[in-house]
N, C-alpha and C positions, 0 to 999 in steps of 0.2 A: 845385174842380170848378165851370164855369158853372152858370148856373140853368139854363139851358136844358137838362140832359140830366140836374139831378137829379131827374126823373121816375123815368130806370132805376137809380139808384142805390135811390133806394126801392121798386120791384120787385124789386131785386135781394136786400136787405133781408126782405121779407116774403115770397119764397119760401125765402131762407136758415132762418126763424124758424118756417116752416111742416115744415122737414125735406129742403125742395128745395135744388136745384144752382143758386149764385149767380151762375154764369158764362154761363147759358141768359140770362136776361136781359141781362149785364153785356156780354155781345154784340152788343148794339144799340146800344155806343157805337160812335164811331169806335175803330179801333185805338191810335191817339194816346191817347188819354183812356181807353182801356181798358188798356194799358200805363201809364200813366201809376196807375192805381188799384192796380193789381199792384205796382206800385213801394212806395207809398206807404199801403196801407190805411187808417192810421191818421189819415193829414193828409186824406184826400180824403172818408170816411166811417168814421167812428170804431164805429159801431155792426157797421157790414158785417167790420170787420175781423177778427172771432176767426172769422169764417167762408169766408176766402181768406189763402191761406198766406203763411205769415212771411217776412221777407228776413232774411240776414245783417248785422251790424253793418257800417256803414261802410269799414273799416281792412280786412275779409276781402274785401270785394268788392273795394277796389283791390287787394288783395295777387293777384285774383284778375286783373283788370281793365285796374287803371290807373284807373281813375274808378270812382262809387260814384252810387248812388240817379239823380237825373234828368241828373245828366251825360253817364249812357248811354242814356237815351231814343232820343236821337235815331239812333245808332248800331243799337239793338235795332230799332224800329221801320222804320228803311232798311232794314233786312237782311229783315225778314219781308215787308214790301212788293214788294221788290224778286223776291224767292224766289219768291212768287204770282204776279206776271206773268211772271216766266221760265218758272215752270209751264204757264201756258196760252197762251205761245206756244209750248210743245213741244208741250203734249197737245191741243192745241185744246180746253180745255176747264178749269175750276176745277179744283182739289185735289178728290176726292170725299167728301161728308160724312163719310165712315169710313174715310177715308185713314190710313193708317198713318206714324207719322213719325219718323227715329231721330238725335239730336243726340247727334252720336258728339265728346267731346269736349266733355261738357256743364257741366263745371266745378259753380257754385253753383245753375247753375241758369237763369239770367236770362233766355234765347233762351227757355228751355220755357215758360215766366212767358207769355211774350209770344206765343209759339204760343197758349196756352188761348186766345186770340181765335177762331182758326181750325177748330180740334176740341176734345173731350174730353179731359182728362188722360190716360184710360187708353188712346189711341190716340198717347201721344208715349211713345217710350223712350229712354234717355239712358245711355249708357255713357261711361267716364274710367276709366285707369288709375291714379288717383287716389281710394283709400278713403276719405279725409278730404272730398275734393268729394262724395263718392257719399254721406255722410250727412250734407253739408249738405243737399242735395235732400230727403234722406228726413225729415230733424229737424225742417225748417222747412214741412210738410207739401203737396209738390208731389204729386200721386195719381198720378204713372206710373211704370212699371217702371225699375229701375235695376240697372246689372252693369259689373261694371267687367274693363277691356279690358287685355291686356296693352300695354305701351309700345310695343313695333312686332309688333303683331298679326299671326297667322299663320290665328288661325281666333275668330272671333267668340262668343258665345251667343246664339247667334239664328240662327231657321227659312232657308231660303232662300229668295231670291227672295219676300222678305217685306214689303219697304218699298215704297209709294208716292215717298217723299220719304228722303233723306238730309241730313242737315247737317253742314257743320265749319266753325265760326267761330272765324278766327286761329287755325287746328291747321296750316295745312301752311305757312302763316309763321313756323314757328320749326324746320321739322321738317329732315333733311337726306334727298339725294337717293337715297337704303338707306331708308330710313322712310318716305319719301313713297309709295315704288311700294309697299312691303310695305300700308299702308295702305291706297289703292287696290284692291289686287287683293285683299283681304280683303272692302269692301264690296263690289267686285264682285259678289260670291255672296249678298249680300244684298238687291240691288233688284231691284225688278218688271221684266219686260222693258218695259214700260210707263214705269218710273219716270224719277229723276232725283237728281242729285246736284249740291248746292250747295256750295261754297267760295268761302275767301278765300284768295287770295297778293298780295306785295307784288310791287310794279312795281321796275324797274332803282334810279329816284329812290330810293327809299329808301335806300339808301346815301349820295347824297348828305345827303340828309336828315338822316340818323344823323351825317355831320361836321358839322353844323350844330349838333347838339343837344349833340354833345363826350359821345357814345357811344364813336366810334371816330375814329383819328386820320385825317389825309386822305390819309396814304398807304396807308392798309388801306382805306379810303374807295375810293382810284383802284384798288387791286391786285381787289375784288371786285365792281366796276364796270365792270373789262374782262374779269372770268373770266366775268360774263353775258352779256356782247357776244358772247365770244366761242362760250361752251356752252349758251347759253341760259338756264343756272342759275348761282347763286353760292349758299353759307353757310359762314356763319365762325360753328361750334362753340362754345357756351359755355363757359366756363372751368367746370370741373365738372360740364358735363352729365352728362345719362341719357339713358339709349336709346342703347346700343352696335351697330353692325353690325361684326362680325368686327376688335372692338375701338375704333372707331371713334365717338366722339362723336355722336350723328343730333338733340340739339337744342339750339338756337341762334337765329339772323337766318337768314331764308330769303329769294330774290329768285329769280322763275321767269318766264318769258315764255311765249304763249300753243304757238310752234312746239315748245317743248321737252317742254309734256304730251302734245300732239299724237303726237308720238315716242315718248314715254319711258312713257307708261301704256298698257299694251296692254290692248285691250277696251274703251278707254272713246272716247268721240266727243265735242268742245265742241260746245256748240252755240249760246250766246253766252256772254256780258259784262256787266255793270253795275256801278254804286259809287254809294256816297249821296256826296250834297254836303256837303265839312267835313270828309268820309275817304278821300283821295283815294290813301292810301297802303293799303286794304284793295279790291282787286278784287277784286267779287264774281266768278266762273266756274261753266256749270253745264254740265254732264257729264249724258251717258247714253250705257249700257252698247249692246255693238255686238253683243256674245252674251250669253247669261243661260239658267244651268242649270236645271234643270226645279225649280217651286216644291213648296216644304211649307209648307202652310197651316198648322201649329200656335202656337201661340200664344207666346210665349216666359216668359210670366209661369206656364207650368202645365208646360213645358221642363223634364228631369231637369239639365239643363248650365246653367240661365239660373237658378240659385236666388240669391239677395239676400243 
């Protein structure tokens, strides 16, 4: 940490020691450097650290990933940046202090890490149909609600028309074109009419990409590089996936263009684009809903369906 902002580290510090919330201060870094603390607790301030939650071992985070500790900085950090101003070119206006926010597909955790810059823990929820991810969050002590979703969801645990903000990062880049809408039209019934929905999907290129890297060979390379030309979408099935539609493999390499969700998600409207610099094979997309059922305010953490 520079000198210059270990001022809020030791605020951060002495309201932790007094019984207060570390992250009321630890908000007056930049997001860089606040992420960066989140990452790291114990290299940035050793003393602040048994009072902001653990990370995983190295080896689980790429297992989860692909990269591990500050490798993904820059990755987390583009994506929540990027999300906040997509926000307030929709809404004309910031996130709301008590904005509600749901990282559907939240794996270890990492994205929610980096959100506590923006709100409270207890204002992010995180679902994964994954129980092994859903008590990393909880073991390594992130404070928001967690429930885990089935693979290709029909019906959520959670209120309607409840979210300000949704997220899926690198969810509908592996998903197939039976999973992706099922998904969609599950959040659907989740955000504000107000709100918004953030993703990422891969561009055409990434297939070539993928012959390059000695993924896949170049004739599967050219055979699903013209199935997107031609339908808008392509994905080639993992050898052993989950998530079946009517027998059907639904996860793998996914590759979608902007006309084909346009079409293919009903109810939902783009309304732009972004990408960080360095990842130019993760387009951000961000959606909002074109109808939205009447809301229930309840809370999903006091929910008979949303129990842990």
């Amino acid at each position: 940490m520079i000198d210059l902002y270990r001022p809020v580290l030791e605020a951060a510090l002495a309201v932790a020691q007094q019984g207060g919330d570390p992250l009321v201060p630890l908000r007056g870094l930049p997001l860089a450097l606040f992420a960066r603390v989140m990452v790291q607790p114990q290299a940035e301030c050793p003393a602040l650290a048994p009072y902001l939650p653990s990370n995983p071992e190295a080896h689980v985070q790429r297992r989860y990933n692909g990269r591990s500790g500050l490798e993904l900085l820059p990755s987390s950090v583009g994506f929540v940046n990027s999300v906040c101003a997509a926000y307030v070119r929709h809404a004309g206006a910031p996130l709301p202090a008590r904005a509600r926010i749901l990282d559907h597909g939240c794996g270890w955790g990492r994205l929610i890490r980096t959100w506590y810059w923006r709100v409270a823990p207890d204002q992010v929820h995180g679902l994964d149909p994954c129980e092994e991810a859903l008590e990393l969050c909880r073991s390594h002590g992130l404070g928001s609600w967690f429930g885990r979703c089935d693979e290709i969801p029909t019906a959520l645990p959670l209120p309607l028309a409840y979210f300000h903000l949704v997220y899926a990062f690198s969810v509908f880049t592996h998903l197939g074109p039976a999973a992706s809408q099922a998904v969609m039209a599950s959040l659907l019934r989740h955000v504000r009419p107000d709100g918004m929905v953030a993703i990422t999907i891969r561009p055409i290129e990434f297939w070539e990409h993928s012959v390059r890297q000695g993924r896949i060979t170049a004739d599967v390379g050219r055979q699903m590089t013209a199935r997107h030309r031609e339908t808008g979408v392509a994905f080639l099935p993992a050898r052993g996936g989950w998530a079946r539609v009517a027998g059907e493999v639904q996860f793998g390499d996914a590759t979608m263009g902007l006309e084909y969700l346009a079409n293919a998600w009903r109810g939902w409207r783009v309304v732009g684009t972004d990408m960080v610099l360095g990842e130019p094979l993760q387009v951000h997309v961000f959606l909002v809903p074109e109808e939205q059922p009447e809301a229930t305010h309840g809370d999903p953490r006091t929910e008979p369906d949303a129990s842990t």
